[in-house]
C-alpha positions, 0 to 999 in steps of 0.5 A: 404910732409905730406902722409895719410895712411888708413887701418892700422892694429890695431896692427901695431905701429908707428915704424913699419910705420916709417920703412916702409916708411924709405926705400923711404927717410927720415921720418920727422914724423909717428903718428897713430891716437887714440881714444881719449876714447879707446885709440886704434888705429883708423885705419890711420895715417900720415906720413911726408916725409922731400922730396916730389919725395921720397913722391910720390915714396913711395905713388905710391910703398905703395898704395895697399901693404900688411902690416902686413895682410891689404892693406894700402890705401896712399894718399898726405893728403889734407889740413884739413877742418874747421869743426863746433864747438859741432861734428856737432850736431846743436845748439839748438837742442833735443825735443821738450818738448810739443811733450811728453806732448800731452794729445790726 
């Protein structure tokens, strides 16, 4: 069961995650998502629990909970969505040149 966890501390690291989720069964695997410029911590993650009762255990236990001074928001991760290519800027787009041009 792969598990979306938000509001995670900046300071909290990825073993820290893991621990906390290894106390309602194995973890497959704990990231915490980067900026890629930054390189900090954005602030949520995923966490993959190898059994999907002991998933929905530590979602249900989790969700709400204090950690490390913020409450975690832990959800099932839905599937990721097909985003357009360039960050969702249009194709073609900027100014149009005549506008700055205007003699009025």
């Amino acid at each position: 069961m792969n598990i979306y966890v938000a509001n995670i501390p900046w300071k909290a690291t990825e073993e820290q995650l893991r621990d906390l989720f290894s106390q309602y069964g194995e973890v497959s695997s704990a990231k915490i998502i980067m900026d890629k410029v930054t390189q900090r911590s954005r602030g949520f993650g995923f966490v993959e629990m190898s059994d999907d009762a002991a998933g929905r255990q530590a979602i249900a236990s989790l969700n709400g909970n204090d950690f490390l001074g913020k409450n975690l928001v832990v959800n099932e991760a839905r599937p990721r969505e097909d985003r357009p290519a360039g960050g969702g800027f249009r194709s073609g787009g900027g100014f149009r040149r005549s506008s700055f041009n205007r003699e009025d």
